[in-house]
N, C-alpha and C positions, 0 to 999 in steps of 0.2 A: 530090658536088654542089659545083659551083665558089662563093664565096663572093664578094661584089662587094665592092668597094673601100670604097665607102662603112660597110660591116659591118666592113669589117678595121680602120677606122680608127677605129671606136666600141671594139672588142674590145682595142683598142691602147691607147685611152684610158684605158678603165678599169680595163687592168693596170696601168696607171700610178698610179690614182685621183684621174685629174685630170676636174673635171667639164666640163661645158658650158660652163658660165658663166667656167671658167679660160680654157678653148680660145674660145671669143668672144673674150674682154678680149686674147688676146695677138694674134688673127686680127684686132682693130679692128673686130667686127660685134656684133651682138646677138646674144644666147642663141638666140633662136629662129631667129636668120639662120644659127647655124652648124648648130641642130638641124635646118634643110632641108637641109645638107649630107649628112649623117648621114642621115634620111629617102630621100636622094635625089630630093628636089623641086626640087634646083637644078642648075644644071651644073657639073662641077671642074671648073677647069681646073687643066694642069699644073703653073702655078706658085702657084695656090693649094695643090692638094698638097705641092708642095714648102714652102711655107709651114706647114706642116701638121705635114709630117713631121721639119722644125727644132723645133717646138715638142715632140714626141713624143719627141724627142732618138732619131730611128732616122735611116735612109735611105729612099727612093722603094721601094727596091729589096724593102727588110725591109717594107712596108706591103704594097707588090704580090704579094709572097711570103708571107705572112705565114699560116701555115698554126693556127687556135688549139684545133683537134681534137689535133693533133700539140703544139703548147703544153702543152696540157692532157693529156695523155694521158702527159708527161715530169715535171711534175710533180705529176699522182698516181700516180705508181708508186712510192710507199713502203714500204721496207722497212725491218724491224729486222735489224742488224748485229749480231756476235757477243757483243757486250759490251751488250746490249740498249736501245741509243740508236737514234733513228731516223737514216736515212739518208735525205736525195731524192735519186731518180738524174737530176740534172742535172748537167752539168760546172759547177765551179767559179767558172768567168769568166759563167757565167752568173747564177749565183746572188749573185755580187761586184756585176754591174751593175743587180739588180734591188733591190738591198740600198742601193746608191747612189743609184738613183732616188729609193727610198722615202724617204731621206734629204736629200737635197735639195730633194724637194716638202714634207716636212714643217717643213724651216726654213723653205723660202718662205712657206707659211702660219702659221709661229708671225712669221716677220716682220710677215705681213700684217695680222696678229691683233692683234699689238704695235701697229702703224700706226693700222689702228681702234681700239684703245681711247684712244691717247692723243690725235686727235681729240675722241672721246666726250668726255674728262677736260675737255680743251679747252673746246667746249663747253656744258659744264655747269658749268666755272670751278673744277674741280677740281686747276687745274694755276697 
């Protein structure tokens, strides 16, 4: 079963674990304006897409393609190795960019976090 674009780019999202509300603020729409994208209540255009898939840090290419039966299916194929650590069988440069990702989204949001509170502090004359 072919899988529509608008799925790929949810499935894409939240391998990333970026939410709605990240993918709005950097797309300039409302949460609910990008969840019609997502939905499919709106129309993409191409260069929304591509707007899309800069945020997703992929290509048009990897979104259209983007297969996450075969995603999934690479990594849960876990095995133990002879020394009884686990293995995933994904290649390495895969597993470097996902590890990157996850590192990069998580200082954006300890930044973000940092931002809001000292606002807060702000404030409430805590500063």
């Amino acid at each position: 079963m072919a899988t529509s674009i608008k799925n790929k780019i949810k499935s894409i999202r939240e391998l990333k674990n970026y939410t709605q509300e990240y993918m709005a603020d950097q797309l300039g729409v409302t949460q609910a304006g990008y969840s019609k994208i997502e939905k499919g209540k709106t129309i993409l255009s191409y260069i929304k897409l591509v707007e899309i898939a800069k945020i997703l840090e992929v290509s048009v290419e990897d979104i259209i393609s983007f297969d996450s039966q075969k995603y999934f299916n690479n990594f849960n194929n876990v095995k133990g190795n002879n020394n009884g650590s686990i293995m995933i069988n994904a290649d390495n440069e895969t597993l470097k960019t996902l590890y990157e990702d996850k590192i990069k989204l998580l200082e954006k949001l300890l930044k973000k976090t940092e931002e809001e509170l000292c606002r807060y502090k702000k404030k409430f004359g805590q500063i």
